[in-house]
C-alpha positions as CSV (number, residue, x, y, z in Angstrom):
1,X,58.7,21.1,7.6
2,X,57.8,24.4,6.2
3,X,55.4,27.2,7.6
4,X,53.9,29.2,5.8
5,X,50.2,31.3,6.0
6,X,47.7,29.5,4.4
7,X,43.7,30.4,3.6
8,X,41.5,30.0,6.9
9,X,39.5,26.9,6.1
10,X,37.3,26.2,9.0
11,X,34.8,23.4,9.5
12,X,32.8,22.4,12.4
13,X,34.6,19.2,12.8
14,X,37.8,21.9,14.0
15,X,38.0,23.7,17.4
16,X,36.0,26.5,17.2
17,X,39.3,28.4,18.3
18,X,40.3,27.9,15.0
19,X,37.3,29.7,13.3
20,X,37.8,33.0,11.7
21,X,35.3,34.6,13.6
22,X,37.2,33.8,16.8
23,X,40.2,34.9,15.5
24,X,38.9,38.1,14.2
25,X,37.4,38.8,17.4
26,X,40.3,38.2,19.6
27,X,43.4,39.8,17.4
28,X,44.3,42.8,15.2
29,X,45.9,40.4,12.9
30,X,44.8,36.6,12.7
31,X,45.1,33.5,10.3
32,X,46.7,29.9,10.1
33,X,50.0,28.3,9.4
34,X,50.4,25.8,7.5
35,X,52.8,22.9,7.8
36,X,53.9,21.1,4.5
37,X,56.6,18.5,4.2
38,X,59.4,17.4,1.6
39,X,56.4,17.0,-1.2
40,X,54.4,20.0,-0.7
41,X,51.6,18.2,0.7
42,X,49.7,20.1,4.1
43,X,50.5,17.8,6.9
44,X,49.1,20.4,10.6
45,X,47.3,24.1,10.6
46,X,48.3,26.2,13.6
47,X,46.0,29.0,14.0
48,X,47.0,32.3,15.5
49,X,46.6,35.6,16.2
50,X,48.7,39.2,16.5
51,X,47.8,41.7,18.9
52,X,49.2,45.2,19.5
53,X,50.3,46.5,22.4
54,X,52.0,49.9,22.6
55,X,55.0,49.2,20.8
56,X,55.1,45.1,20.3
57,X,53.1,42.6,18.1
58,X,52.1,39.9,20.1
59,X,51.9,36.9,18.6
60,X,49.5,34.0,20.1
61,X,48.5,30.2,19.4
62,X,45.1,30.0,19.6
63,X,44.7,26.1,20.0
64,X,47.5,23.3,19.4
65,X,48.8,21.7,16.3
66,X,45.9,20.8,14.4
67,X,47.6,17.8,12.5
68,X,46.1,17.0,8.3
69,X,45.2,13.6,7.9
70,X,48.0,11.2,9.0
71,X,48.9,12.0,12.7
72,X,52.4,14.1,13.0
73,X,55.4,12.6,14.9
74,X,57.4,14.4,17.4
75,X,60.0,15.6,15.7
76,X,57.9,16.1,12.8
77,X,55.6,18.9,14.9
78,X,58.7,20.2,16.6
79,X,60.0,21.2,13.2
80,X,57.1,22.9,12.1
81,X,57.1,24.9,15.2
82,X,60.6,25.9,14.6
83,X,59.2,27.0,11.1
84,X,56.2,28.9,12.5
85,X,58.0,30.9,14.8
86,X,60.6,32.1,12.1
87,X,57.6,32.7,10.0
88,X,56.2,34.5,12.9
89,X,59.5,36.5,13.5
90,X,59.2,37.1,9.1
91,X,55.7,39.4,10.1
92,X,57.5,41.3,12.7
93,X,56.1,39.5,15.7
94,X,57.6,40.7,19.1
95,X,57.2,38.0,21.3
96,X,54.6,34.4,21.3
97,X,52.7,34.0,24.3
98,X,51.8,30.5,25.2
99,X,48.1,29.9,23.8
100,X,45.2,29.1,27.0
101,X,45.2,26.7,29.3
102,X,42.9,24.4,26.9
103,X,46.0,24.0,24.8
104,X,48.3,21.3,25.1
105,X,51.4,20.9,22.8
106,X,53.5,17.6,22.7
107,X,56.5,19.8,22.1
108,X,58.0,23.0,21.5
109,X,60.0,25.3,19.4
110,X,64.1,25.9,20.2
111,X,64.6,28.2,22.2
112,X,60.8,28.5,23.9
């Protein structure tokens, strides 16, 4: 799977986590990852945020995998994630911080 940062595209059928309003409000830098597979096609949106602190860019998931039409297997999210945090790392993000306690993954990146 591939990461990449795709246009905010929020409706009300979506966590409101996910809006761009929250997202401005809540980081220096915000927007959302897209996941696309083999064929191009947008299979999960991962909204986030960057926040400065001092020195370091602090890079935080604002709600879980938000999968695209046909739900994501395991491995399939685990991927992506390995893809969002190298995209992630490609902005010059510091760390990731675990998203709230209203956020539950079904996996994680290497190395979390």
């Amino acid at each position: 799977m591939i990461a990449k940062k795709i246009e905010i595209d929020w409706d009300p059928n979506l966590s409101i986590y996910a809006s761009e309003p929250f997202l401005k409000l809540v980081g220096d830098e915000y927007g959302w990852i897209g996941g696309f597979d083999d064929s191009g096609n947008l299979r999960c949106i991962l909204p986030y945020t960057v926040i400065r602190k001092s020195i370091f860019r602090i890079a935080r998931f604002r709600v879980e995998t938000i999968p695209v039409g046909a739900q994501l297997g395991i491995e399939e999210e685990k991927s992506f994630l390995n893809s969002a945090v190298d995209f992630l790392r490609s902005i010059r993000a510091d760390m990731i911080i675990p998203a709230t306690t209203n956020t539950i993954f079904r996996t994680y990146p290497d190395g979390a």
